[in-house]
C-alpha positions, 0 to 999 in steps of 0.5 A, a space after each residue: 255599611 260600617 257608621 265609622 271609617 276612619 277616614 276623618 281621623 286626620 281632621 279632614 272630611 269628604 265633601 258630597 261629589 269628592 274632594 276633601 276639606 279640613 272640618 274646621 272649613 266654613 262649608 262644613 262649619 256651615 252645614 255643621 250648624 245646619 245639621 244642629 238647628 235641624 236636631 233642635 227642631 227634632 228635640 222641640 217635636 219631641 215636647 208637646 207640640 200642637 199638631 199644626 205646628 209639629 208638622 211644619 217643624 217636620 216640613 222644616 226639618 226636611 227642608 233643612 236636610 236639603 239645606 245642609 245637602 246643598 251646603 255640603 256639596 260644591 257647586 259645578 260638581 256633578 254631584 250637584 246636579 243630583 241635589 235638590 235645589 233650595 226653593 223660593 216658594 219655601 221663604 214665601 211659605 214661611 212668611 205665610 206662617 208667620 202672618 198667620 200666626 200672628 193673628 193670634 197673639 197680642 201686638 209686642 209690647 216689650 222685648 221677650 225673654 226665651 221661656 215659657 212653655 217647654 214647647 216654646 223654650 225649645 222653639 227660642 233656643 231653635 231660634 239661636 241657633 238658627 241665629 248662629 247656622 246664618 252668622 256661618 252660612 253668611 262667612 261660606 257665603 263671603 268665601 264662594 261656599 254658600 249661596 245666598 238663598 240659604 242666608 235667607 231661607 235661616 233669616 226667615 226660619 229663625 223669624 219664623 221659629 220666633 212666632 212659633 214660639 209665641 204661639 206654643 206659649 199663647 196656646 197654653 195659655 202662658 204668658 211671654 216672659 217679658 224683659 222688663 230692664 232694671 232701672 239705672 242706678 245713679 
């Protein structure tokens, strides 16, 4: 199987299950950003991570795939029949992680700066673009090419990508980067 086939060339793309879309569409916008936020996810496994936590990043990873596969395939198609379906045990799951995690670290004080280990700067950008994927899957969402299931499967991952990353700092022993604002000057 040939990687190019020239078949974008004209700026359109194919959806999964037929038919075709201009690339610059809210669903391939959408499924677009999912594929980034799961090749950070990739990026931040690449960086020493702690094993518990590298693999619920592969978890996610293929969750996401999912994601992506659902976002790109209209809905009613046949093809839809034949895609897994987003579940809503996933978001209960990471709300777990989240409450697990956060018995241990520290009660926020302060708002936190992305930084700290290379684990955790990794997790924090993950975590904007997670931002950025939801903001996309919001617009399909508003046009009828998303469901509402994947807006809050990305609000509960960038939640959860945040504590993560809190604990790859406090698992190393560096501390959050405080964001301490500067006084106003009068």
């Amino acid at each position: 199987m040939k990687i190019y086939t020239k078949t974008g060339d004209s700026g359109e793309t194919g959806l999964f299950g037929g038919g075709r879309v201009r690339k610059d569409s809210l669903r391939v916008d959408a499924y677009g950003e999912v594929d980034e936020l799961n090749a950070s996810l990739g990026l931040a496994r690449s960086l020493s991570m702690p094993s518990d936590l590298d693999a619920l990043l592969h978890r996610l990873q293929d969750q996401l795939f999912t994601v992506g596969a659902v976002l790109a395939t209209p809905t009613g198609t046949k093809a839809s029949e034949h895609i897994p379906k987003l579940k809503a045990e996933w978001v209960t799951d990471m709300e777990k992680a989240i409450d697990t995690f956060e018995t241990e670290l520290a009660p926020m004080t302060h708002f936190i700066l992305p930084g700290g280990s290379q684990a955790a700067a990794a997790l924090h950008l993950s975590r904007t673009v997670c931002r950025r994927a939801e903001r996309r899957v919001v617009a399909a969402l508003r046009e009828g090419e998303a469901q509402q299931e994947a807006v809050v499967y990305l609000n509960r991952l960038s939640d959860l990508l945040f504590v993560m990353a809190r604990v790859a700092n406090h698992r190393v022993g560096v501390e959050d980067v405080k964001w301490i604002p500067e006084k106003p000057t009068k």
